[in-house]
N, C-alpha and C positions, 0 to 999 in steps of 0.2 A: 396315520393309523399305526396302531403298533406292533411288534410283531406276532406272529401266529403264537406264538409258545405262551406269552403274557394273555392274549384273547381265551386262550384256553383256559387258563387260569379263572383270571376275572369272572368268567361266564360260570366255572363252579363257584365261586364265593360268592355270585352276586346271589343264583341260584339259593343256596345255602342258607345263605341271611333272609330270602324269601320265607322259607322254612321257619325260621326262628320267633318270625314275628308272633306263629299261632303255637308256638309249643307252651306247656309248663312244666318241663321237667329241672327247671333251676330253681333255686329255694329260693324261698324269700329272706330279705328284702332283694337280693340280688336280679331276682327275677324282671323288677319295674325297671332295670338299669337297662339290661341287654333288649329288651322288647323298645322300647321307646327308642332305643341308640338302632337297631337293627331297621327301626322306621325311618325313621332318620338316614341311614344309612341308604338304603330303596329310593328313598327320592332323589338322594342325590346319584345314583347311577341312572335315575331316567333323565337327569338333568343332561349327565355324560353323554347321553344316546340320544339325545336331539338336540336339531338344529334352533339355538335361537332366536335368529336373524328372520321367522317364520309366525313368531307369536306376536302376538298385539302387545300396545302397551300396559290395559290394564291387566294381562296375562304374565307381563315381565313382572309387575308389580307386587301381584297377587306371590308368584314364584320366591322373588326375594323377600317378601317379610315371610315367609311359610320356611327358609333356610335359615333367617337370622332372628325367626320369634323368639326362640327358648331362653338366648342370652340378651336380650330386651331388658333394661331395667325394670321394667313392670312384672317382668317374669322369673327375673334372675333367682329370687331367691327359692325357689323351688324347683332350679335348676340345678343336672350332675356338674354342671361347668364353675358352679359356685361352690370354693373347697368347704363351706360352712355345709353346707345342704350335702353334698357328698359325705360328709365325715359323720352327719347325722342319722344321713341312711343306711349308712354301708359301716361305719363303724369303725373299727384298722383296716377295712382298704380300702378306705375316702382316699385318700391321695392318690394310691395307682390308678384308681376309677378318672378321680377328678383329671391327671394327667394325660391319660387314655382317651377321655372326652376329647382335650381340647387340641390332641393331636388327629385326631377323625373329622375334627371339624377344618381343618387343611383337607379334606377331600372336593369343599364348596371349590376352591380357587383351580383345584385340580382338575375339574369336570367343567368348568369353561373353557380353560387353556385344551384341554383333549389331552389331558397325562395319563395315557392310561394303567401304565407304570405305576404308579405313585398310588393313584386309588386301587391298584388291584394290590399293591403289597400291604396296605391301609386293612381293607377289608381282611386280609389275612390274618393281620394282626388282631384284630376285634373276634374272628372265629378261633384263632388259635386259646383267646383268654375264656371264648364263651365254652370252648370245652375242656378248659380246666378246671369249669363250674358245673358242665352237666353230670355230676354224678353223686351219689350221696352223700359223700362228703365235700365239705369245702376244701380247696389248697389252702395252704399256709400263705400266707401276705409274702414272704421270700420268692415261693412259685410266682404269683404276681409278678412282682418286682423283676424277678432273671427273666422275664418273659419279655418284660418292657425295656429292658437293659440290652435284652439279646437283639431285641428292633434297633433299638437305635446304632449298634457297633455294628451286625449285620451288615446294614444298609449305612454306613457313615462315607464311605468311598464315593457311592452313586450319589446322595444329593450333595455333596460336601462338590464334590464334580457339577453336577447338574447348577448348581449355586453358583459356580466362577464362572460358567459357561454364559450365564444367562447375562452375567455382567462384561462380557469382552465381545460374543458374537453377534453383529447384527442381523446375522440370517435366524434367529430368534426373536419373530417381530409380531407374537401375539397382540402386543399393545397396538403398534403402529398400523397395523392394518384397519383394526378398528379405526384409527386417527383417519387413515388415509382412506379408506373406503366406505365409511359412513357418510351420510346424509346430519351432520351434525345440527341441521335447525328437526329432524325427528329425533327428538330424547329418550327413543328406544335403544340409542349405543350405550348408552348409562350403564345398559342392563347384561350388556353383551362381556364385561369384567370378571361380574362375579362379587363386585363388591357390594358391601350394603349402601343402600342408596336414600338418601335423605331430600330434604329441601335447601341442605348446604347444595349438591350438585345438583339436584334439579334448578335450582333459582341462579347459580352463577351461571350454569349453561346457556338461560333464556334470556340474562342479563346480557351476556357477552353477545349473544345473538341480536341485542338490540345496538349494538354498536359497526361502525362503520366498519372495514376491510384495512381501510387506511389506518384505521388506530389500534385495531390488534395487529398490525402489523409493525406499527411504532410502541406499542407494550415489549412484542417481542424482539424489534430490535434494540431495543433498551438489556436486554435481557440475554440477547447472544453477542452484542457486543460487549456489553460489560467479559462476556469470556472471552474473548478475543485479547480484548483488552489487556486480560491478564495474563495473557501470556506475552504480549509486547511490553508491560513493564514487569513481567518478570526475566523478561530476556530469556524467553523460553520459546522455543522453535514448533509454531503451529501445523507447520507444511509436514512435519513429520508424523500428523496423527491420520487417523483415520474414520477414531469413532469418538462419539461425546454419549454420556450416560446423561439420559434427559429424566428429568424427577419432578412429579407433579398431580395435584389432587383430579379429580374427577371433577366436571365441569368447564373444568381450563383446555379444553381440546381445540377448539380456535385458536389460542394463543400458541399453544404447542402445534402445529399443524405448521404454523407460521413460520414459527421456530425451527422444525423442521429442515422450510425450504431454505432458510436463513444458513443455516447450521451447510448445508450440500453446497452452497456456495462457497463457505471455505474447505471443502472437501472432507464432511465430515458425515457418518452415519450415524443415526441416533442406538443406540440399547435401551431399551427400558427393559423393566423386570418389575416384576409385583415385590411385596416386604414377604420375607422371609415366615414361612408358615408349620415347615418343620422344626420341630424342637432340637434339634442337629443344628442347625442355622442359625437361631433366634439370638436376638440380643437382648434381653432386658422386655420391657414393654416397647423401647423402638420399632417403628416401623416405617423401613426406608426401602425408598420402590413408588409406583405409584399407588395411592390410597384413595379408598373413599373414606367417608367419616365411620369413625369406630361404632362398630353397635354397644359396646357398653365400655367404657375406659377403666372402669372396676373388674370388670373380666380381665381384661388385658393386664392390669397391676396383677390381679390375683397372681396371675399366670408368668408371673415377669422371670419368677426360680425355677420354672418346672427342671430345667436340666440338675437339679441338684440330686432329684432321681437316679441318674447314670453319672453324671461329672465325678469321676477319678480319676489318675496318673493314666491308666491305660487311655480311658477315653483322648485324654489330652492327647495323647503321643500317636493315636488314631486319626483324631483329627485335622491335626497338624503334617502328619503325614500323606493324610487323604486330600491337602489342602496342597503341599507340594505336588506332589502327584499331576493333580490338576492342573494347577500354575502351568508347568512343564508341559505337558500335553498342550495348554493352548497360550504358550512362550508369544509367540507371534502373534496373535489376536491383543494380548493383554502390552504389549510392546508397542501397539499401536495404538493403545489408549489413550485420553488424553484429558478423563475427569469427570467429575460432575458436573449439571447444570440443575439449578436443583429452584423448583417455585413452589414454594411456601405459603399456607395459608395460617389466619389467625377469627378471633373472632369469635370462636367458643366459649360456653361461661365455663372459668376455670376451675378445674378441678384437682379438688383434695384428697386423697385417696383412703380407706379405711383398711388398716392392716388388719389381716387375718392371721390366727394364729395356728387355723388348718391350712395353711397355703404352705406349697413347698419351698423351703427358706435355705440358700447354705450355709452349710457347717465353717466353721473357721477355716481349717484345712480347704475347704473347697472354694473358699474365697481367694485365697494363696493360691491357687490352681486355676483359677479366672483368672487373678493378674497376670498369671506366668501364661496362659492363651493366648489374650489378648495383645504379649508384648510380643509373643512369638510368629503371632502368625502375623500381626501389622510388619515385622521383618519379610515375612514371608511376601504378603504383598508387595511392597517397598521394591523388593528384588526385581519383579518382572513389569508391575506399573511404579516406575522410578519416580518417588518425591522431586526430583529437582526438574524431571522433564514436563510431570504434570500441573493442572491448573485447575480452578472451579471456576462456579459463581454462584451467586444467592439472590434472589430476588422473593417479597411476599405478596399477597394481597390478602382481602378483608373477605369473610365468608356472610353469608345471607344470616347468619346468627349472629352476628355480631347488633342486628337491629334494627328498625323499620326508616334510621339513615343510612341503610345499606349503599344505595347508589351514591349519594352526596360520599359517605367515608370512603369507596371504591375512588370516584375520580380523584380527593384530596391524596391518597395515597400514591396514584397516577404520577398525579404533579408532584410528591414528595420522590417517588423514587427517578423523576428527568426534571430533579435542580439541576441550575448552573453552576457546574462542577470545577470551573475556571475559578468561580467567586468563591469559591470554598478553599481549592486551591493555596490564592494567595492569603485569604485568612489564617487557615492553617499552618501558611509556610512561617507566618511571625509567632504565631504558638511557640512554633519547633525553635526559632532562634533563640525565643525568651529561654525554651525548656533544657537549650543545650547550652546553656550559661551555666547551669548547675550540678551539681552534683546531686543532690535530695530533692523530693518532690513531697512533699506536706499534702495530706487531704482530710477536712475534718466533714464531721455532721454539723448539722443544727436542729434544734427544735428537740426533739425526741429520739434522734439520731444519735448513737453512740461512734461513729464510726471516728476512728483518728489513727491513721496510715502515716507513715514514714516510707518512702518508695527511694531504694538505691538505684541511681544510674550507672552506666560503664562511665568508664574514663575517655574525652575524646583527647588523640592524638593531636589531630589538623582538623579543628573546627571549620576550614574553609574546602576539606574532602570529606569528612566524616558529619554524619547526625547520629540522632541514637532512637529519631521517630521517626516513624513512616509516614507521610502523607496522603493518608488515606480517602479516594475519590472515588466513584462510582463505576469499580470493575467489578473484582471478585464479588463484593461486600456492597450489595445495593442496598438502601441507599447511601448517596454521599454524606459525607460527615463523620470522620474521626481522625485523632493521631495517636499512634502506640509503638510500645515500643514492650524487649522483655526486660526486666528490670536483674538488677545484680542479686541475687538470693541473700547474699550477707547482708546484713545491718536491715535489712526490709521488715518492718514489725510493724505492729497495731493489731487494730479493731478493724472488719469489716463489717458495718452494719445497714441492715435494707428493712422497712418496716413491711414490706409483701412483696414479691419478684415470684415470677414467673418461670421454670425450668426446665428443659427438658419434657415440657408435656404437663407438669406439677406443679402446682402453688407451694412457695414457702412462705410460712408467715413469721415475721423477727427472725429474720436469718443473721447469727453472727458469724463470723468467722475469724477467730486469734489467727495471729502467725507471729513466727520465729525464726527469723533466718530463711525470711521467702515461702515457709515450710507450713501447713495449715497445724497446727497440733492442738488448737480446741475448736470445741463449735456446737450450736446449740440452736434451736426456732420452738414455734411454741402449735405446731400442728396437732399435737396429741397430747394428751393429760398427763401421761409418765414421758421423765428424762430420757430414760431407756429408747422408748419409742422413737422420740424425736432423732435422739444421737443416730438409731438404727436409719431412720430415713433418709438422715443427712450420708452417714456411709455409703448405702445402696445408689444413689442418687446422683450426688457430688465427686464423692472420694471414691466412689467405684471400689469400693473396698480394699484402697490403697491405705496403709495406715499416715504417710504425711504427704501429699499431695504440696508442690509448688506452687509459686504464684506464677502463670506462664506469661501474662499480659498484663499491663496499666495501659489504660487509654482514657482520654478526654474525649467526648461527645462533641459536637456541635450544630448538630442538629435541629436548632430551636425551632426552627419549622416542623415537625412530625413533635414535637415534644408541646407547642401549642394546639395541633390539630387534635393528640390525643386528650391533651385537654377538652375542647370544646365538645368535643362527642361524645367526653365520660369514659373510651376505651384504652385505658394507658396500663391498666390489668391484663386486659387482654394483646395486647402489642406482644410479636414475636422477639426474642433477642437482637434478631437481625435488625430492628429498629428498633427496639431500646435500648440495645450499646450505644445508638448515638446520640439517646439525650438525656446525656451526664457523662462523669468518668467511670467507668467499669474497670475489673479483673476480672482475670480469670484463671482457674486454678486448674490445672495438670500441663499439658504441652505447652511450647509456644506456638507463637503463630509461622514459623517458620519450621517446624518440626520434620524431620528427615530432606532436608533441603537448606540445610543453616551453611552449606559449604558455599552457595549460589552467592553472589553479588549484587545485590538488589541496591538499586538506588532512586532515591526521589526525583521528582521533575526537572528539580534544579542542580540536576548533577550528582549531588552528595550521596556518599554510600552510606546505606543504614550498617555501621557497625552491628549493633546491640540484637544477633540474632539466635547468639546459645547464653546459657545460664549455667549456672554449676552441675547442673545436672545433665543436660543435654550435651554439654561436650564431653560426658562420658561415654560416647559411641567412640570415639577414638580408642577407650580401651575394654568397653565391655558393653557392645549396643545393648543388649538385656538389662541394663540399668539406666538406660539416658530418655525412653519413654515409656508414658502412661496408657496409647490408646483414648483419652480423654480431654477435652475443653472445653469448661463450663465458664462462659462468659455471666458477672453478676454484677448490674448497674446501680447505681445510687440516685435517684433523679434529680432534679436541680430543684426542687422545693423540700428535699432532705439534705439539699448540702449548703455547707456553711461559708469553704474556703479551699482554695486548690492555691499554694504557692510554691515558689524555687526558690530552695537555698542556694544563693552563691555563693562565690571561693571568700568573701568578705563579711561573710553571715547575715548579709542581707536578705531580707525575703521578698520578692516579689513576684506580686499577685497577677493572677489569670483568672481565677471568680473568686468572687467575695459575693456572701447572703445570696448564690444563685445565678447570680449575673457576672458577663463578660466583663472585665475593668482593664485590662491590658489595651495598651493602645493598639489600636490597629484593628479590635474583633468588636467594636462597637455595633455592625453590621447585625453581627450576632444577637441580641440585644432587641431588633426592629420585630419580630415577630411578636414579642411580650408587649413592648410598647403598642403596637397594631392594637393587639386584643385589649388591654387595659383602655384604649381611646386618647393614649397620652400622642 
């Protein structure tokens, strides 16, 4: 509970907003804003003030669609949360309105966790703006505006704080209690979040509940080994952590539960933490933490700028500040961290997003001012959970959307992510031998494909110490299947081209992407009617509004197992990155995959150290970190029925081949190959 001074609080603003609901002394149209929001507002403090864990299910149900109706595609558009429809009614102060909404609407997740903080400083804010309207005049859009500016800087310390805490201390275990003390075959813990609740998590819930003990328990140790794992080949010291950040959708509670006891075995405590709900926090439309399915993904895009509102030099130097602060304060918690674990769903019909031109966008300047955050505070991090001490892992599965082969695409995805990682292994290992004969790597299209790459390797020293690809098996990066490496920036040029891919959440459709010295300097897809549009999406998206963006990665796929099954399902659209990096060669553009840990010694199974793990850019931390990373890596795969030919220039100018029209031709990966053959009936 919290303390007496906040209780007092809360209790007049809750009070107050009672009030408001039957008043009319605010003019119109302003009037339909604050009445509907102040409703809104009242339910969700009676949510705060009772016990969940009391109501039936059709009561949780009834509850959560009465929270997340308004922003429901069917209702969207006559909602203040939609900047089209704010800007309509309110006129010039559509956007503080529209932004106002969708920072109130953080009071849902705040009133299940028991914050009562956060909802009582929330409401405050909505009566402080409702009586800058009760009078006969209106304020000026500025009043507005310092009102919402002054919330955010106000209060940047406490969640900016509140934020790292929830990510280092495991005595912050709203999630895991639920995991640990539910009744998980009753589907009333769904409700007990907070989040919106679909037939994605009801149906994997009931799904998972159909399966044995024994094999959610073999899911999840696929899943905590694979982290283990990477820290025994990163040669990174396990015994030194303490806690693992466990990430995962709603539904998955069996598995993680599993995980869990898995995880305590190597002496480790879970964190979880919900996605970031404050506009102080927020990254983009990301949301990382656990989730349930988004009540509208056009909401979440709308909203992806709101910080463009308050984002200045002061903000940054607030935040950044408010972020050390914190770090230091919990030095020790964050010291004994030891990474993500992170379960992935896919499965969704993908979506394309419609830009608004009332939604809040940044300015140039403030774009500049995001890169310079995002590099300072990834320092900032860096400092107290060290890159080279820590690890991840990734693992996905198939949501109840993806289709009525829901169960059959579930077990195939089973068995794609526990291959034999031995056999993968030694295929890959002749990959890597053919690949460090060379110096250039050749990658073209075929068909409709424009794509035609020229990729620089390092130089090796002692090919019988040195490689420059990783042989990449099923730790970090589930599932098995790939080898990569970061390529030299110089002389690296072409065409990258993908006829539909999948990003971050977003469909691109004809993504190109030129490069120059490693470096992206054009780029173009055909989502929207005007150039302008398109360019802008690829910026916000890809380039994170970096103006050249590197190329951080080359890798070859091999995966033809997940690359035939997405075949035969029809869902190869819907496949997360995590498994369609591995069926074809992909890039990817801003970091490497080694990024703030390029000093570390990594080496493959067979001994060999992967030289190849800064670029020209990245070894710029030796003289000025603020220039050597992005905060970003957007992996973008080419599939093997858009590729034409993957070969090695060697020191002789010979080229030889590793696919040709698709397929494996290199001796040795013929293996590779058996899956296509399978399905064809050859």
């Amino acid at each position: 509970m919290a303390d007496e001074w906040i209780m007092e609080r809360y209790a007049l603003a809750k009070e107050r907003i009672g009030e408001i609901i039957s008043e009319r002394e605010v003019q119109k149209p302003y009037l339909d804003f604050f009445c509907k929001t102040a409703v809104f507002l009242q339910f969700v403090t009676d949510v705060l003030e009772k016990d969940c864990h009391t109501m039936t299910l059709k009561e949780l149900e009834e509850q959560n669609q009465k929270l997340y109706e308004d922003i429901l595609p069917g209702n969207y558009e006559t909602s203040y949360g939609n900047p089209a429809y704010a800007e309509k009614m309110l006129g010039e102060y559509g956007k503080e309105f529209c932004f106002l909404y969708a920072e109130l609407r953080g009071t849902i997740a705040f009133a299940f966790e028991k914050k009562w903080w956060d909802v009582t400083v929330a409401l405050e804010l909505f009566l402080e703006i409702y009586s800058a309207f009760d009078s006969e005049e209106v304020p000026p859009v500025r009043i507005l505006r310092d009102i919402l500016k002054s919330y955010v800087n106000d209060y940047c310390q406490e969640m900016e704080e509140q934020r790292i805490r929830e990510a280092v201390d495991p005595d912050l275990d709203f999630a895991v209690r639920i995991i640990e003390e539910s009744d998980l075959t009753d589907l009333r813990y769904l409700y007990y979040y907070g989040e919106y609740i679909t037939d994605n998590e009801r149906k994997t819930a009931e799904f998972l509940n159909t399966l044995p003990q024994e094999q959610i328990d073999a899911m999840a140790r696929t899943y905590t080994e694979g982290y283990r794992i990477g820290f025994v080949n990163g040669r990174k010291d396990l015994s030194r952590k303490k806690t693992v950040n466990i990430r995962y959708p709603l539904g998955f509670e069996r598995m993680v539960k599993a995980a869990v006891s898995q995880f305590a075995e190597m002496g480790l405590k879970p964190v979880i933490f919900r996605y970031a709900v404050h506009a102080v926090n927020k990254k983009n439309q990301n949301r990382i933490g656990f989730v349930g399915t988004s009540a509208n993904p056009q909401y979440d895009y709308d909203h992806r700028q709101d910080c463009a509102l308050f984002l200045d030099s002061d903000f940054v130097k607030r935040k950044l500040r408010s972020m050390q602060n914190a770090y230091e304060r919990y030095k020790d918690l964050a010291g004994l961290h030891g990474g993500p674990a992170c379960i992935e769903t896919f499965g969704e019909v993908p979506f394309s997003p419609e830009n608004k031109p009332e939604a809040w966008r940044l300015l140039e300047a403030q774009q500049k001012l995001m890169v310079e955050l995002n590099n300072e505070s990834g320092q900032i991090v860096n400092r107290y959970i060290k890159g080279e001490e820590r690890s991840f892992t990734i693992i996905a599965y198939p949501l109840p959307e993806i289709g009525e082969n829901y169960p059959d695409i579930f077990r195939e995805i089973v068995k794609i992510n526990t291959l034999d990682y031995h056999l993968y292994e030694t295929i890959q290992q002749t990959i890597i031998e053919t690949l460090d004969t060379g110096e250039w790597v050749e990658i073209r299209g075929k068909g409709q494909n424009e794509t035609d790459l020229r990729i620089h390797l390092h130089t090796l020293e002692d090919r019988t110490k040195q490689t420059n690809f990783e042989n990449c098996v099923a730790d970090v990066n589930i599932p098995v299947g790939e080898v990569f490496t970061s390529p030299v920036l110089t002389g690296t040029c072409g065409i990258l081209h993908v006829s539909k891919v999948y990003l971050n959440g977003l469909q691109f459709q004809d993504l190109k992407l030129v490069f120059e010295d490693g470096r992206v300097t054009d780029y173009s897809c055909h989502n929207f009617e005007t150039e302008e549009e398109n360019r802008r999406y690829i910026e916000e998206n890809i380039l994170f509004h970096h103006e050249k963006l590197p190329m951080g990665e080359f890798a070859i796929g091999t995966n033809t197992t997940a690359y035939v099954a997405a075949e035969k399902y029809g869902i190869a659209e819907k496949l997360p990155i995590l498994i369609a990096e591995k069926m074809g060669p992909h890039f990817a553009v801003g970091d490497t995959c080694y990024s703030w840990a390029e000093d570390i010694s990594v080496y493959n199974p067979d001994g060999r150290e992967i030289i190849a793990r800064d670029n020209e850019v990245s070894i710029l931390r030796r003289e000025d970190i603020s220039s050597a990373y992005y905060s970003c890596h957007t992996d973008i795969t080419i599939p093997y029925e858009e590729l034409g030919s993957i070969r090695v220039l060697v020191g002789d100018g010979t080229a030889v081949s590793i696919i040709e029209n698709g397929r494996f031709v290199l001796p040795g990966t013929e293996e590779l190959n058996r899956p296509f053959e399978e399905t064809s009936g050859k």
